[in-house]
TIFI-966850 format. One record per residue (C-alpha): residue in three letters; residue number from 1; x, y, z. Coordinates in Angstrom, 3 decimals. Example, Ala and Ser with C-alpha at 12.3 -4.5 7.8 and 13.67 -1.06 7.14 Angstrom:
! TIFI-966850
<fimar><resn>Ala</resn><resi>1</resi><px>12.300</px><py>-4.500</py><pz>7.800</pz></fimar>
<fimar><resn>Ser</resn><resi>2</resi><px>13.670</px><py>-1.060</py><pz>7.140</pz></fimar>
This chain:
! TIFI-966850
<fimar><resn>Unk</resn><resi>1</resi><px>0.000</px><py>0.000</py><pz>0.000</pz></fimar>
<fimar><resn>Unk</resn><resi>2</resi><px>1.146</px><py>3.300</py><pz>-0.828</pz></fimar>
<fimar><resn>Unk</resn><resi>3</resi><px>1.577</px><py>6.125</py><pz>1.771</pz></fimar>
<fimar><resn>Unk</resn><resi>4</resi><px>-1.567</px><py>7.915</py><pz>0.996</pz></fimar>
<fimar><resn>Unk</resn><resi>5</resi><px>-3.731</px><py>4.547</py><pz>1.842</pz></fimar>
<fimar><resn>Unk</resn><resi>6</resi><px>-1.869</px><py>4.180</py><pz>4.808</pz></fimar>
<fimar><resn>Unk</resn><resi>7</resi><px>-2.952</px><py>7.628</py><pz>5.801</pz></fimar>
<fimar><resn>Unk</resn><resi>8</resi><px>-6.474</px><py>7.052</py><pz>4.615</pz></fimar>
<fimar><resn>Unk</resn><resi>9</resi><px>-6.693</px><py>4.060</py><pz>7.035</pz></fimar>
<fimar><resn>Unk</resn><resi>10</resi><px>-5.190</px><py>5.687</py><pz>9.769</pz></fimar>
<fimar><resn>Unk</resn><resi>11</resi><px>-8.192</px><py>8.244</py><pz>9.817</pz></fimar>
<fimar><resn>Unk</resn><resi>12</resi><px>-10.599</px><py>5.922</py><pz>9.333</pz></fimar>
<fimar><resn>Unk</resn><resi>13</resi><px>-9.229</px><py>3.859</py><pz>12.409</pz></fimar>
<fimar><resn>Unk</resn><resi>14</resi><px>-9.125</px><py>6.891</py><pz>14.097</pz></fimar>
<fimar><resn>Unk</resn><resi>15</resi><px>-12.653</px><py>7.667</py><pz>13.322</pz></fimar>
<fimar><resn>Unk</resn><resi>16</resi><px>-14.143</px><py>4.226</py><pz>13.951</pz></fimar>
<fimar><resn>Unk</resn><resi>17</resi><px>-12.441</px><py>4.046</py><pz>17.669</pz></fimar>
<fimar><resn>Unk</resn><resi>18</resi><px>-13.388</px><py>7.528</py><pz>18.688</pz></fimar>
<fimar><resn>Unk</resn><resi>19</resi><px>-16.947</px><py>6.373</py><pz>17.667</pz></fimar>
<fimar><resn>Unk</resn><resi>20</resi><px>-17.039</px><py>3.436</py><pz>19.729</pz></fimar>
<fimar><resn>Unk</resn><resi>21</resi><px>-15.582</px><py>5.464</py><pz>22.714</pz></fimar>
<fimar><resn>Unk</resn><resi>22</resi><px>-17.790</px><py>8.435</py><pz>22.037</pz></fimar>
<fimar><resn>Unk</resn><resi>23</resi><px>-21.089</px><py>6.391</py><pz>21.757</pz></fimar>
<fimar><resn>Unk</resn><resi>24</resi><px>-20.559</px><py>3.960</py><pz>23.835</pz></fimar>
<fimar><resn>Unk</resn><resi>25</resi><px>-21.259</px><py>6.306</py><pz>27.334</pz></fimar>
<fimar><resn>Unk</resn><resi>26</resi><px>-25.476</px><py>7.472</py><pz>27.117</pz></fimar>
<fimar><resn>Unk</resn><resi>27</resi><px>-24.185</px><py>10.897</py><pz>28.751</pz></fimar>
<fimar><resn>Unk</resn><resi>28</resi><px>-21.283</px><py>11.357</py><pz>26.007</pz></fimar>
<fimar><resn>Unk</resn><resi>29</resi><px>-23.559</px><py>10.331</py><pz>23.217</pz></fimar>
<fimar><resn>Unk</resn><resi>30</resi><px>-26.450</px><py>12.411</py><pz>24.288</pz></fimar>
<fimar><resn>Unk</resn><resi>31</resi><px>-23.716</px><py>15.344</py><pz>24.376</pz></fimar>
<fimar><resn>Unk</resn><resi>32</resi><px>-22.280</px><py>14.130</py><pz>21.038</pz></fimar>
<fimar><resn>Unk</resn><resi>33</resi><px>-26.288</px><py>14.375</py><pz>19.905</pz></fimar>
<fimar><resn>Unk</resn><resi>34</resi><px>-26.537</px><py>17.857</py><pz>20.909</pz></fimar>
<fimar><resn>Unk</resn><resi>35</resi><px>-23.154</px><py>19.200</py><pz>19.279</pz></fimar>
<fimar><resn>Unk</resn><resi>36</resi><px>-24.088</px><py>17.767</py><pz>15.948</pz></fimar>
<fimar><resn>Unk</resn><resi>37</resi><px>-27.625</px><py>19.483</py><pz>16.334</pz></fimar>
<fimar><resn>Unk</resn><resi>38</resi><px>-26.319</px><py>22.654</py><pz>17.362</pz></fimar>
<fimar><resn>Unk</resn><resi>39</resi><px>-23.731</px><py>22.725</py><pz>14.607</pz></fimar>
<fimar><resn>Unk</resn><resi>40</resi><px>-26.418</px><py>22.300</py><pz>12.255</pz></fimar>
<fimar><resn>Unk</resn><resi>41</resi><px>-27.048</px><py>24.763</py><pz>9.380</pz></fimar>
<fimar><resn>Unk</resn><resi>42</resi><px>-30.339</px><py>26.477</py><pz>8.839</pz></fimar>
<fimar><resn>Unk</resn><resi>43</resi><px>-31.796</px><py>26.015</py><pz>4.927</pz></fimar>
<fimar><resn>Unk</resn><resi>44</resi><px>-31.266</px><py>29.537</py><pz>4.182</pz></fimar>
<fimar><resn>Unk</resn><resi>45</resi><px>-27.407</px><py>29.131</py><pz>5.147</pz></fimar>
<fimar><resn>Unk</resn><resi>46</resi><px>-27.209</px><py>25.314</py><pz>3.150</pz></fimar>
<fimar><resn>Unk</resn><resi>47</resi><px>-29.046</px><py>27.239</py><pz>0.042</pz></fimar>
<fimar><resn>Unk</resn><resi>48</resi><px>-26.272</px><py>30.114</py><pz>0.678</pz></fimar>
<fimar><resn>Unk</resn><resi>49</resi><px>-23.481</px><py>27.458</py><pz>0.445</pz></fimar>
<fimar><resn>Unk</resn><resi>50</resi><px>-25.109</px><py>25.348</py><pz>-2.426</pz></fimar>
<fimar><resn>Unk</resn><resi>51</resi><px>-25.163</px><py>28.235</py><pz>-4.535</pz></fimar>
<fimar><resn>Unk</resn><resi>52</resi><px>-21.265</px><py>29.882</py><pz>-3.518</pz></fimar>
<fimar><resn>Unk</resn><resi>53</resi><px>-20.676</px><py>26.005</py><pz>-4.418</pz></fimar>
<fimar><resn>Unk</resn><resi>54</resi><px>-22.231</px><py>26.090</py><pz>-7.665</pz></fimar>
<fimar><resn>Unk</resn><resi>55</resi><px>-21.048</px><py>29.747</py><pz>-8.516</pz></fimar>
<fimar><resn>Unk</resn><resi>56</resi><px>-17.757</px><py>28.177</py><pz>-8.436</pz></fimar>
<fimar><resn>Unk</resn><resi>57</resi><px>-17.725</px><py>24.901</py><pz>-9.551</pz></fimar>
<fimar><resn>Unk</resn><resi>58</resi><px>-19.272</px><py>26.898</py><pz>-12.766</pz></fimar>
<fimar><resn>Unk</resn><resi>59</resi><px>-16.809</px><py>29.381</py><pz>-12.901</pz></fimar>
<fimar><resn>Unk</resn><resi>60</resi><px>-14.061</px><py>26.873</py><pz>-13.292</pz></fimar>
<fimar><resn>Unk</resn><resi>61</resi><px>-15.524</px><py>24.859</py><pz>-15.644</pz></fimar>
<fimar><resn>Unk</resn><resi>62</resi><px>-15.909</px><py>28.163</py><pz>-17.717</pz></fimar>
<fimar><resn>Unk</resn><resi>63</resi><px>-12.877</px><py>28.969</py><pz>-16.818</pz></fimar>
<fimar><resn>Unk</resn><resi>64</resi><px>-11.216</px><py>25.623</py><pz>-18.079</pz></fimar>
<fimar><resn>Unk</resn><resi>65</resi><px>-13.733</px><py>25.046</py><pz>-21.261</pz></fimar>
<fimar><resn>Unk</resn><resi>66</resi><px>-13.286</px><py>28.844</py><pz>-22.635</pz></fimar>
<fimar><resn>Unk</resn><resi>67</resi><px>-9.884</px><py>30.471</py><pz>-21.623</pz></fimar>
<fimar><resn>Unk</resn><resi>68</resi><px>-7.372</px><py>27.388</py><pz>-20.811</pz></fimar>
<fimar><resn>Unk</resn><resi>69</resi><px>-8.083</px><py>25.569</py><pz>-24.125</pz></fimar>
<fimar><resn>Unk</resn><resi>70</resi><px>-7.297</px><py>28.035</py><pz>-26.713</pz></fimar>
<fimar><resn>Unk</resn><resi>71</resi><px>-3.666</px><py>27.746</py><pz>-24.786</pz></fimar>
């Protein structure tokens, strides 16, 4: 395995056991719970985000299609 795979599997190890130490306590999960609620984003900010996201993803492709091939 090259060392990009062994640095994807790290994190995902990493990942996996905080999981099982995280959810595995009802008071640390419930906690967990809370954090991922309150981190939340509203629509109006995920419509905000989608469309930056777009906006961009759009510009480069015009960006790539029209100006960098005639180079």
């Amino acid at each position: 395995m090259n060392r990009s795979r062994w640095i994807l599997a790290t994190f995902l190890l990493v990942v996996v056991v905080a999981s099982i130490f995280g959810l595995s306590d009802p008071e640390r999960a419930a906690r967990f719970a809370q954090a991922r609620r309150d981190a939340a984003l509203s629509a109006d900010t995920k419509e905000i985000v989608f469309a930056v996201l777009a906006l961009a993803i759009g510009g480069y492709l015009a960006w790539f299609m029209l100006i960098r091939r005639q180079d």
